[in-house]
LODREN-173932 format. One record per residue (C-alpha): residue number from 1; residue in one letter; x, y, z. Coordinates in nm, 3 decimals, decimal comma, always signed. Layout:
REM LODREN-173932
+-----+---+---------+---------+---------+
|   k | r |       X |       Y |       Z |
+-----+---+---------+---------+---------+
| NUM | A |       X |       Y |       Z |
...
+-----+---+---------+---------+---------+
***
This chain:
REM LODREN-173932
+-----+---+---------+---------+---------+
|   k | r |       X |       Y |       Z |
+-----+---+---------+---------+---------+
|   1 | X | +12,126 | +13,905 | +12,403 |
|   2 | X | +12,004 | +14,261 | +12,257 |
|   3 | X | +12,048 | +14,228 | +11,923 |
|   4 | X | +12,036 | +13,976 | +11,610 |
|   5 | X | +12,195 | +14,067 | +11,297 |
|   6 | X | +12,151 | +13,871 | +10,971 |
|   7 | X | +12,187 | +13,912 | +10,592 |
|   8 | X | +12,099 | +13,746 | +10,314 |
|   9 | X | +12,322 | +13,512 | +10,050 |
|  10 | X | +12,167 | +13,487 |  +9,748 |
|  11 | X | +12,206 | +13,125 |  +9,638 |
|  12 | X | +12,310 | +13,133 |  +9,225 |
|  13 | X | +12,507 | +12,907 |  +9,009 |
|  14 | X | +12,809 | +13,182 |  +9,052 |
|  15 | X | +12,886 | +12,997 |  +9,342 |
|  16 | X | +13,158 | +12,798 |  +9,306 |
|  17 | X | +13,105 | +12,421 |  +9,378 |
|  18 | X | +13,298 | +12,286 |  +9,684 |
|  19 | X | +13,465 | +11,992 |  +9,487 |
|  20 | X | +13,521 | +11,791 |  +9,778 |
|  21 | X | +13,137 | +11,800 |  +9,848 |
|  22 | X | +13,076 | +11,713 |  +9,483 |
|  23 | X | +13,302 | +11,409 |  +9,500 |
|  24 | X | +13,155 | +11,304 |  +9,764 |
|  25 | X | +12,767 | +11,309 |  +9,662 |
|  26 | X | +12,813 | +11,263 |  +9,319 |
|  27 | X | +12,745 | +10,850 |  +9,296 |
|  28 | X | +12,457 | +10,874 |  +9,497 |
|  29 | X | +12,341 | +11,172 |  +9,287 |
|  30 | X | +12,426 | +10,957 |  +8,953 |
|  31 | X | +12,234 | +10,639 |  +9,112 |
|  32 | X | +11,942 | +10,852 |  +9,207 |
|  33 | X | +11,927 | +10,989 |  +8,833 |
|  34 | X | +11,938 | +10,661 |  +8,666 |
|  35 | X | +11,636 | +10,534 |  +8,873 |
|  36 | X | +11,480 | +10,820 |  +8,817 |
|  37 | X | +11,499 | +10,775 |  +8,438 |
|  38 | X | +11,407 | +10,384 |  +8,387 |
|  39 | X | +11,150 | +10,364 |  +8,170 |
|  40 | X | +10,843 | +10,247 |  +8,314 |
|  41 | X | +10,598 | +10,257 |  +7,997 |
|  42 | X | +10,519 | +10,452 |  +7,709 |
|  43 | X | +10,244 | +10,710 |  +7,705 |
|  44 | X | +10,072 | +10,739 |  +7,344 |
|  45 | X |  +9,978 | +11,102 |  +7,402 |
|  46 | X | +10,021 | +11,382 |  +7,623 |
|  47 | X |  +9,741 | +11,416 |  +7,895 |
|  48 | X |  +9,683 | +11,727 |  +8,014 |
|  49 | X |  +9,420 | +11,806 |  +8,328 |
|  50 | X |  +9,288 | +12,102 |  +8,140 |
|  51 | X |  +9,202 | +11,892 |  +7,815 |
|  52 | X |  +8,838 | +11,836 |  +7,983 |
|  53 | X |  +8,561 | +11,990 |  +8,145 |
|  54 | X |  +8,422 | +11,766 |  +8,406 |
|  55 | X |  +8,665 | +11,464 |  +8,375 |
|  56 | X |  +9,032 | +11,444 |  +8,181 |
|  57 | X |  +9,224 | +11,163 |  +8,106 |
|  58 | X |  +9,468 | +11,169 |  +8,291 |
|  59 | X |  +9,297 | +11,216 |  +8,588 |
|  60 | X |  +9,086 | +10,918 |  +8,524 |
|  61 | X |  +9,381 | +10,759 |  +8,523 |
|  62 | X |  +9,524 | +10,852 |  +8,848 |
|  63 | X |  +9,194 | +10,772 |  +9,037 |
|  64 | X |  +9,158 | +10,431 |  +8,792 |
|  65 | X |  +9,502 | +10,359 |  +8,954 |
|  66 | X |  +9,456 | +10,476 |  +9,335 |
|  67 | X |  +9,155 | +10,229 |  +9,318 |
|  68 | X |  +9,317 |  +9,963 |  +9,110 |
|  69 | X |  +9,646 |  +9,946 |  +9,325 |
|  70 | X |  +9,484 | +10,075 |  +9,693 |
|  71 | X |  +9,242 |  +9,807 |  +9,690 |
|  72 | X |  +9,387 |  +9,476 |  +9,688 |
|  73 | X |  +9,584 |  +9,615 | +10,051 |
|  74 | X |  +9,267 |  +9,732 | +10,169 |
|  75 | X |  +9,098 |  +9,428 | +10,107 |
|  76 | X |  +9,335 |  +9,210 | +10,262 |
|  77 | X |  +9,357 |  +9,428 | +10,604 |
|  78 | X |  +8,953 |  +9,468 | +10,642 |
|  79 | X |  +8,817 |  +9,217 | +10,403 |
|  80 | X |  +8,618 |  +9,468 | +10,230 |
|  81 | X |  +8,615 |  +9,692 |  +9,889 |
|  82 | X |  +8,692 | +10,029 |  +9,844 |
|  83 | X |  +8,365 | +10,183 |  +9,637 |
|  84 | X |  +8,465 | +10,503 |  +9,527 |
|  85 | X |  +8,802 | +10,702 |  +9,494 |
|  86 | X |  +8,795 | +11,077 |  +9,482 |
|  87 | X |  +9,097 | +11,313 |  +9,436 |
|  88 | X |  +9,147 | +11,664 |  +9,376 |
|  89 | X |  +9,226 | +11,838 |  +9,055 |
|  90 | X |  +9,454 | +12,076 |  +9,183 |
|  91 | X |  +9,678 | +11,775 |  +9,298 |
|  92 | X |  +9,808 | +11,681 |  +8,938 |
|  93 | X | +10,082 | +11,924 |  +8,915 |
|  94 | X | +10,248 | +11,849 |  +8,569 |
|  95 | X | +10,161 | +11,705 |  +8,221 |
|  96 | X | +10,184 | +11,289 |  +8,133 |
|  97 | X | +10,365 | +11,377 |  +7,822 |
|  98 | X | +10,366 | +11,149 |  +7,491 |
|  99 | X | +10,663 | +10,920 |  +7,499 |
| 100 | X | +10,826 | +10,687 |  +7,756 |
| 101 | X | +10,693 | +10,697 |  +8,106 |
| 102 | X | +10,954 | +10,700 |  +8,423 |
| 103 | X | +10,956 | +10,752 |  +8,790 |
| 104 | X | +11,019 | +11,079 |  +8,704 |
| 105 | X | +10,723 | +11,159 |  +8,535 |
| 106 | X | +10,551 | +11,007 |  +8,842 |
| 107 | X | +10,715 | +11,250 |  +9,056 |
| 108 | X | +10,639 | +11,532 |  +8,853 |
| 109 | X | +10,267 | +11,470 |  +8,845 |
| 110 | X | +10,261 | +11,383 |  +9,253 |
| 111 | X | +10,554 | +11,579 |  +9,428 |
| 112 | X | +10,403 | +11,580 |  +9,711 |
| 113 | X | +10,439 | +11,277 |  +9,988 |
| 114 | X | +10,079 | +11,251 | +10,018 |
| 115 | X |  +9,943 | +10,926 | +10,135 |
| 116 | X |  +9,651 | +10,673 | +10,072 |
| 117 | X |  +9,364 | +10,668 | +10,314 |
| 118 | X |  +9,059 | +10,524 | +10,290 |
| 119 | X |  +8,767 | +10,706 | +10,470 |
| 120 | X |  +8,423 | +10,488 | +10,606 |
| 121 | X |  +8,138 | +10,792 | +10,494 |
| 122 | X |  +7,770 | +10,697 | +10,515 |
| 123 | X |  +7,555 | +10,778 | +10,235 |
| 124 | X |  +7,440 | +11,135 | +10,326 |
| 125 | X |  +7,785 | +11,251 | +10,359 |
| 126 | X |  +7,851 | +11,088 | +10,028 |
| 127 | X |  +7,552 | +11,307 |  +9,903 |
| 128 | X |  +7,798 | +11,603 | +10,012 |
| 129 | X |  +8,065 | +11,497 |  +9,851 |
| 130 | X |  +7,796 | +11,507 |  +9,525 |
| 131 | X |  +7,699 | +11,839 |  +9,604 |
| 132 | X |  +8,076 | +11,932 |  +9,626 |
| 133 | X |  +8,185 | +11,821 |  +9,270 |
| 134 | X |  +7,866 | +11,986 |  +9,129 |
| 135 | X |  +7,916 | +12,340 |  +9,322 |
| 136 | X |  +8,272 | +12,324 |  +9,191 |
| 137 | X |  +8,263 | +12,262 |  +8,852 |
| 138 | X |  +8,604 | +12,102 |  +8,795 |
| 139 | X |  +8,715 | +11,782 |  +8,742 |
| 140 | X |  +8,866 | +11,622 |  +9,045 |
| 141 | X |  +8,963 | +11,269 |  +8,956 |
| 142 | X |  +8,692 | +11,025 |  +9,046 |
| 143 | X |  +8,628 | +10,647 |  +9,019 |
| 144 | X |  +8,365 | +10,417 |  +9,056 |
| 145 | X |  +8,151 | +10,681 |  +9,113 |
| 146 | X |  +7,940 | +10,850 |  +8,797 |
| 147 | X |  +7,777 | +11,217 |  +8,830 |
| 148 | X |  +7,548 | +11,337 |  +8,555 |
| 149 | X |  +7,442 | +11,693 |  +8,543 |
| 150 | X |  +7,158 | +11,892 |  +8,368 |
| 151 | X |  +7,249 | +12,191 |  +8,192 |
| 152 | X |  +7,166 | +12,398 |  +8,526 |
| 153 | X |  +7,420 | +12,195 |  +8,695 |
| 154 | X |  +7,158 | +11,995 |  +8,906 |
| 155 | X |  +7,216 | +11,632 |  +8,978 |
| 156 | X |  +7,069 | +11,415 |  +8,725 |
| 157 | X |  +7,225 | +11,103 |  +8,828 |
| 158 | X |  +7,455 | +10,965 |  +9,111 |
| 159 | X |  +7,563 | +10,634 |  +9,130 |
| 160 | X |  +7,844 | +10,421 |  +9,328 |
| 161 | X |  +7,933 | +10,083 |  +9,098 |
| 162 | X |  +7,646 | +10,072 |  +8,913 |
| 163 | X |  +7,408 | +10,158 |  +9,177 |
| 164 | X |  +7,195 | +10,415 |  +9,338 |
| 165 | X |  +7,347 | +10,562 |  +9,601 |
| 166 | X |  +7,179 | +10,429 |  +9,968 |
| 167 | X |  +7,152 | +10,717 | +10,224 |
| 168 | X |  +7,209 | +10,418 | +10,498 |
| 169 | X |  +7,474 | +10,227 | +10,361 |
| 170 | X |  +7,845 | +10,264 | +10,480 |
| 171 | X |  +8,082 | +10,339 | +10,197 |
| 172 | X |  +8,470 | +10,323 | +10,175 |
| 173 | X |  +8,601 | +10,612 |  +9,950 |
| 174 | X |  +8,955 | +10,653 |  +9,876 |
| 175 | X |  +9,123 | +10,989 |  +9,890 |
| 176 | X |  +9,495 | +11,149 | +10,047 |
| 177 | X |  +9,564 | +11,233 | +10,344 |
| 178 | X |  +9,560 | +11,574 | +10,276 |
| 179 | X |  +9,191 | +11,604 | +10,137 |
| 180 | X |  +9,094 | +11,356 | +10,468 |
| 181 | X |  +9,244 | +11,700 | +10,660 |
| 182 | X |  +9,021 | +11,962 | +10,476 |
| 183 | X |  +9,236 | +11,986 | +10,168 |
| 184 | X |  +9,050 | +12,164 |  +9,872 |
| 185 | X |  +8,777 | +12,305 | +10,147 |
| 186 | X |  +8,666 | +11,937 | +10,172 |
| 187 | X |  +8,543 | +11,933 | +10,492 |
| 188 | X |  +8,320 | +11,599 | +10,467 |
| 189 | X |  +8,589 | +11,355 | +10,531 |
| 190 | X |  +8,619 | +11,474 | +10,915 |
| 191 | X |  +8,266 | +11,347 | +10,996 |
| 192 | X |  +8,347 | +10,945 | +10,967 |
| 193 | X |  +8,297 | +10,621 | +11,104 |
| 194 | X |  +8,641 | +10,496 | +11,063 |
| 195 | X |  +8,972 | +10,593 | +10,890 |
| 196 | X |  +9,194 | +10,315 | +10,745 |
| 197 | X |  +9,565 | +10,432 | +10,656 |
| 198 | X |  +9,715 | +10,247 | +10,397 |
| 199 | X | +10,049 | +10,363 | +10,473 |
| 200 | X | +10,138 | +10,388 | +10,065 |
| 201 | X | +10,198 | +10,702 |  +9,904 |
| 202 | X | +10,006 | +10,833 |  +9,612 |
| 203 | X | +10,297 | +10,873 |  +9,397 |
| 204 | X | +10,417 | +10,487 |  +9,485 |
| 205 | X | +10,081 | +10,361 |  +9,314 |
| 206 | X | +10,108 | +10,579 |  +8,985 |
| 207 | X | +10,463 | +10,468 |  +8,972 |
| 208 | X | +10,313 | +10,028 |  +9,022 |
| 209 | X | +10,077 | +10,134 |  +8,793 |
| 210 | X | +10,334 | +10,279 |  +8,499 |
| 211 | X | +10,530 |  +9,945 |  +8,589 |
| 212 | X | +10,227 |  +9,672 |  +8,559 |
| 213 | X | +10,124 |  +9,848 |  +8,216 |
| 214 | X | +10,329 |  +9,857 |  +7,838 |
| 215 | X | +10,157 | +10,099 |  +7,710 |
| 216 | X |  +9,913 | +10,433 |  +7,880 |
| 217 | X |  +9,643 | +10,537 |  +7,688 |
| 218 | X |  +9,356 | +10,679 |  +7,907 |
| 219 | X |  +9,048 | +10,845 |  +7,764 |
| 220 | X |  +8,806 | +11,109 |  +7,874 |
| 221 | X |  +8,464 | +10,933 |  +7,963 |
| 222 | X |  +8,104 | +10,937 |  +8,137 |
| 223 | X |  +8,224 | +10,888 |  +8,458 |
| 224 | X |  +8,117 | +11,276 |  +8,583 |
| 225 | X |  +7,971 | +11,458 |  +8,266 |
| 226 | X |  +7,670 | +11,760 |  +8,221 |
| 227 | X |  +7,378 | +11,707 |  +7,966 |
| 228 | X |  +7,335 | +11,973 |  +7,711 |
+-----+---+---------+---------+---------+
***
């Protein structure tokens, strides 16, 4: 072979539908619709991950629900609780509109089939995952875990449940798989003690969480917040 030749076919909606194809798929496509579209909850605002500064609500939400879902499996497989849950802001890739809630909106904010892991870190690599919130300035979804900063951006206060943070202590933080592999430049996740993976998507514990709850009404809070 000396030569490959190729060209390209623009893919628009002036191509005309094979019907037979169309036939064929379209009770799976209808089925897939309808689940799609059951209505889950009802959201009393829209929630928007640019309506805060350090935290938003709806990002309190999703890490409220990683935690709230994630932990009863972890707990059953080790015996032990997960203490913190961080995800990244970046990863909430559509608005929790005002109205009822669906799968669908759960796929919009989560598209991506990233999964559950839970991540043994002692305390001094927790203290980098501190100083990597407060060098970025954003708010990546946290829970269980509250940052205070002064007005300089310094740490004024880090706690995990209430407490101090212990430099010896092992702690089991929450995140995706793809923040565990250096997602977001977060490289502290690689230097662990153990990795637990929960085999349970991301997406599948927003969408247990919509379905456990009538009505979704999260807040902005303390939870990671600078003094003035």
């Amino acid at each position: 072979m000396t030569k490959i030749e190729g060209k390209q076919i623009q893919i628009t909606d002036s191509i005309t539908p094979n019907a037979e194809i169309e036939t064929f798929i379209k009770p799976f496509r209808d089925n897939i619709q309808k689940d799609l579209d059951s209505v889950l909850a009802y959201s009393v605002s829209t929630y928007s991950k640019t309506d805060g500064h350090l935290n938003t609500a709806v990002g309190n939400f999703m890490a409220d629900a990683v935690y709230s879902e994630a932990n009863p499996i972890f707990k059953k497989r080790t015996g032990k609780n997960i203490d913190m849950v961080l995800l990244n802001h970046g990863g909430i890739r559509s608005v929790l509109p005002k109205g009822n809630v669906t799968k669908r909106s759960a796929f919009k904010l989560m598209p991506f089939e990233n999964s559950i892991v839970v991540v043994a870190l002692k305390g001094t690599q927790v203290d980098s995952i501190i100083s990597y919130l407060k060098s970025k300035k954003r708010a990546h979804p946290i829970s269980k875990l509250k940052l205070v900063l002064d007005k300089d951006y310094n740490v004024f206060e880090a706690k995990i449940n209430g407490e101090y943070i212990n430099k010896n202590k092992t702690y089991y933080v929450a995140t995706n798989d793809y923040l565990y592999n250096g997602g977001d430049n977060m490289s502290f996740f690689k230097t662990n003690d153990s990795l637990y993976n929960l085999n349970y998507k991301l997406r599948n514990a927003l969408i247990d969480k919509f379905t456990k709850l009538d009505t979704i009404n999260p807040v902005i809070d303390d939870r990671f917040i600078q003094l003035k």
